[in-house]
C-alpha positions as CSV (number, residue, x, y, z in Angstrom):
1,X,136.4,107.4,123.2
2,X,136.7,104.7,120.8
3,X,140.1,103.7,119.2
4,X,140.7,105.1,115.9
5,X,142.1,101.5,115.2
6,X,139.0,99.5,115.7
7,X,137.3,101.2,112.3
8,X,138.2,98.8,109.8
9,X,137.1,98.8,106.0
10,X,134.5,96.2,104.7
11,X,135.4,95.0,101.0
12,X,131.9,94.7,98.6
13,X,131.8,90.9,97.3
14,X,128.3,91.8,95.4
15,X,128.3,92.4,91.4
16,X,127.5,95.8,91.0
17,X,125.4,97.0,87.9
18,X,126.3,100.2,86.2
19,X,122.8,101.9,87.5
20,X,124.1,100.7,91.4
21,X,127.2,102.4,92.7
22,X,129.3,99.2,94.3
23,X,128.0,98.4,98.4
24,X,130.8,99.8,100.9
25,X,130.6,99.8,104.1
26,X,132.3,99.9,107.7
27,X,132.6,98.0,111.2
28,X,133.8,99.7,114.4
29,X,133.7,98.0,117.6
30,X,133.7,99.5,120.9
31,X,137.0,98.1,122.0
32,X,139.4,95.8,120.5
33,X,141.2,94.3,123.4
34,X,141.3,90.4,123.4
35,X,138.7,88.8,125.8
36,X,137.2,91.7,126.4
37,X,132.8,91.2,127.0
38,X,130.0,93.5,126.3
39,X,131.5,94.7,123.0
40,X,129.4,96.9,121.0
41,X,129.4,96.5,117.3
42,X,128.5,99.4,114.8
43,X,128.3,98.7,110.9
44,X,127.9,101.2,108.7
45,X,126.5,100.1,104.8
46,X,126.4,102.3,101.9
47,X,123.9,100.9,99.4
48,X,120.3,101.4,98.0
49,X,117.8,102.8,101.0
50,X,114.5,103.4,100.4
51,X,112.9,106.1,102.0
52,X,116.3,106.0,104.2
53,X,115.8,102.7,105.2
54,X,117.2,99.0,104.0
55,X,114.9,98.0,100.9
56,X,112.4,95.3,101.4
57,X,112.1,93.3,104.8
58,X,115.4,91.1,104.4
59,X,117.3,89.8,107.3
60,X,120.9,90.6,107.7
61,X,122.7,88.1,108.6
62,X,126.0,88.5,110.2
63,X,128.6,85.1,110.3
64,X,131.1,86.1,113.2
65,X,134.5,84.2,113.6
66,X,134.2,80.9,115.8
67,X,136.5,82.3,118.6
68,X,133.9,85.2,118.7
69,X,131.8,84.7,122.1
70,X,128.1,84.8,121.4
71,X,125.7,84.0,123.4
72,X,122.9,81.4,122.6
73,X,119.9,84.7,122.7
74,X,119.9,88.3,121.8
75,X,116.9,90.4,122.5
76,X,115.4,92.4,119.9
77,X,115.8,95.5,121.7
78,X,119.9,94.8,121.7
79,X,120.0,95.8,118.2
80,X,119.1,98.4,116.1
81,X,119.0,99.0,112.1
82,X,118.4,103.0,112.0
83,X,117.7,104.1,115.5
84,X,114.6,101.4,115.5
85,X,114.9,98.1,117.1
86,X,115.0,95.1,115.3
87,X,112.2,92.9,115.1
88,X,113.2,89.5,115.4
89,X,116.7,88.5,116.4
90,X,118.1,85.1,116.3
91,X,121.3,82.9,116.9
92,X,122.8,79.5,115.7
93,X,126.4,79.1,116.8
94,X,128.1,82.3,115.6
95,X,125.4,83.1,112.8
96,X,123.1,86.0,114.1
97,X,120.4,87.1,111.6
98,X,118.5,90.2,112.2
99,X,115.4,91.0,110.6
100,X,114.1,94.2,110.5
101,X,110.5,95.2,112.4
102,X,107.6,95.5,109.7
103,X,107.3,99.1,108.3
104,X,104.6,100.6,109.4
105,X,102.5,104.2,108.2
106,X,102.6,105.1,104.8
107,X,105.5,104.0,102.4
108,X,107.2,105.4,99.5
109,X,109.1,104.9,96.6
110,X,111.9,107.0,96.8
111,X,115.2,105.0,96.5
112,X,118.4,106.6,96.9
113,X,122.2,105.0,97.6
114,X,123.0,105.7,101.4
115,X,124.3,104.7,105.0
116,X,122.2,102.3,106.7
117,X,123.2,101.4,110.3
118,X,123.2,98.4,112.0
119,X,124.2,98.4,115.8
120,X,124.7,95.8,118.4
121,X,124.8,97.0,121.8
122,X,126.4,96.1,124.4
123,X,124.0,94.5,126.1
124,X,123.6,91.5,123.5
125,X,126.6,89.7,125.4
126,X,129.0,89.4,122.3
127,X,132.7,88.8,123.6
128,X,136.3,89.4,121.2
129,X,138.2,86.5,121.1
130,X,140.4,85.6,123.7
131,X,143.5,85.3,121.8
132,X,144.8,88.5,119.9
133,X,144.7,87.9,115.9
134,X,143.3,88.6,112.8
135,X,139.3,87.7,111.9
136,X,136.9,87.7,109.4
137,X,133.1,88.4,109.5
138,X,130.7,88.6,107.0
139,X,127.4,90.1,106.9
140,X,124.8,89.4,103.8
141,X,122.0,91.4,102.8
142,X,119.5,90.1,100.0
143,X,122.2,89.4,97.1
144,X,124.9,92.0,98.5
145,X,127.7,90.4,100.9
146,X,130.4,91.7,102.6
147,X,134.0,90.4,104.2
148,X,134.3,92.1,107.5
149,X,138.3,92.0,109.0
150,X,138.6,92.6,112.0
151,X,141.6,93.0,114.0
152,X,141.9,92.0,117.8
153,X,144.8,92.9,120.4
């Protein structure tokens, strides 16, 4: 079971219009014990989906804190936006930008605001800081960017 104390609120730094309900969001991780490795990361974003799904082919790109312990590769198949792999992953220091596989099938129009999910399992190697503390993250998306604080003990 995952401590109810590693769910933290993300705070919406995007300009909202009056048509687009501001971007919220959440991160949980799967532990938040100092030094601990093999953490899983979940974020949960509320904003525009279309057809359920993050609009347009984007990358997110996630800015972890430098104590954060990442390694130089993630595969792919060690994150997923939905339940769906991403299709490219890559790393520079503590930036990791995910972009999304290509859609494939038929597409549609229908744009709603909802929860997208973005997930990094354990096996992508990320590591809490050794030393307990507060931590910031921040994940962008298109124009919308968020301040992820993260707590570690």
């Amino acid at each position: 079971m995952i401590p109810l104390a590693c769910v933290f609120s993300l705070i919406a730094l995007s300009s909202a219009s009056a048509a687009t309900p501001a971007a919220s969001g959440s991160v949980l991780l799967s532990t938040h014990k100092a030094g601990a490795a093999h953490v899983a990361v979940t974020i949960s974003l509320r904003t525009e989906l279309q057809c359920g799904r993050l609009m347009g082919t984007r990358a997110l790109v996630l800015t972890l804190p430098a104590r954060e312990r990442v390694p130089s590769t993630i595969a792919a198949d060690a994150v997923l936006i939905g339940s769906k792999a991403a299709g490219r992953v890559s790393v520079t220091g503590h930036v990791i930008t995910i972009s999304p596989a290509p859609p494939r099938g038929m597409l549609c129009d229908s744009i709603k605001v909802g929860v997208a999910k973005v997930s990094i399992l354990p096996a992508a190697g990320l590591g809490n800081p050794k030393a307990s503390g507060a931590y910031t993250a921040r994940l962008t998306h298109g124009s919308e960017s968020w301040i992820l604080p993260l707590r570690i003990q």
